[in-house]
Each structure stands twice: as structure tokens, then as C-alpha cells.
N, C-alpha and C positions, 0 to 999 in steps of 0.2 A: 938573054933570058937564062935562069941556071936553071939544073934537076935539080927534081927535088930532093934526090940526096947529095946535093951539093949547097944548097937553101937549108935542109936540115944540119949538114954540116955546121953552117954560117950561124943557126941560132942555138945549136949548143956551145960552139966559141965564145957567145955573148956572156953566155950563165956566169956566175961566180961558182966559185967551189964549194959552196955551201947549197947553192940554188940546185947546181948539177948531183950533189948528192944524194937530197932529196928526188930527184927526177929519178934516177936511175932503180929505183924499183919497179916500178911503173912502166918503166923502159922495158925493163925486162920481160914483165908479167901482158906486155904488147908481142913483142919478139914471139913468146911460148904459144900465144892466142895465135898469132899468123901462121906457126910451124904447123899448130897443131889444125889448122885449114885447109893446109899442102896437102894435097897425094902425094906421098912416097910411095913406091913397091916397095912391098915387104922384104925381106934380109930372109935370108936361110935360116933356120930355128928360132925364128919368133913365135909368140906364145896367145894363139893354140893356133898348131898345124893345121895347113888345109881342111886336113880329114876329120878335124873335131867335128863331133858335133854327126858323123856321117851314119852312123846307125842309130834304130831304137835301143831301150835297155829292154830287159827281161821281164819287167813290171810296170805296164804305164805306171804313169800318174803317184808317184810315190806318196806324196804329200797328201793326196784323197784319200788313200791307205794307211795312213801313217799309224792309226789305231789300230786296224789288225794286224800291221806288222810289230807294234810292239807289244802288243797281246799276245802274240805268237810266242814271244822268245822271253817275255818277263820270266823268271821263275825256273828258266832253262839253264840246267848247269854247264859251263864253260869243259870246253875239251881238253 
């Protein structure tokens, strides 16, 4: 009995090089789907640290405001 990456082996040997080049995007866009499945721990300075995210700002809700915040500053000369 093989594994099965020893049976996948055996039936891309089969393909022609026409067949197999065709496959091989597919192949790949498999590969990225299964990476992207894995837990990995995170790497040192990947993007956003820990702590994003770890306080409020100064204004909830920015977006529910977004008219009196630009109400406020239309018409307001630059420093």
C-alpha cells in the first residue's frame, strides 16, 4: 500500500507536460488554501502587534459623528 504522497507522486508522473501545466495552478491555489488553514505562531513584527487594538480613542464612534466633525473644521483656516 503507498501514501498518499507517494500515490500522488505516481499520478503526476502519469500527466503529460501539457496536462501537468495546466494542473499546476490549481496546485498551487490548493497549497495557499491548506497554508492558509495552518496555525502558525506569529513572527516578531508582524502586522498589527499584540497591543493594536488595546485602548479606546478619544471619540467613540467616529463615523456616527462624522457630520459634526466636519461641520466643525469646514471653513477653518489651516495653521
Amino acid at each position: 500500500m503507498s501514501t498518499p504522497r507517494e500515490e500522488l507522486h505516481a499520478l503526476i508522473d502519469s500527466l503529460s507536460d501539457s496536462a501537468a501545466a495546466e494542473l499546476l495552478p490549481e496546485l498551487r491555489l490548493l497549497r495557499l488554501q491548506a497554508e492558509a488553514r495552518t496555525e502558525r505562531p506569529r513572527k516578531a513584527g508582524t502586522w498589527p502587534p499584540s497591543w493594536f487594538g488595546a485602548v479606546e480613542g478619544s471619540r467613540p464612534d467616529l463615523s456616527a459623528h462624522i457630520d459634526e466633525i466636519l461641520g466643525a473644521e469646514f471653513g477653518r483656516r489651516s495653521k
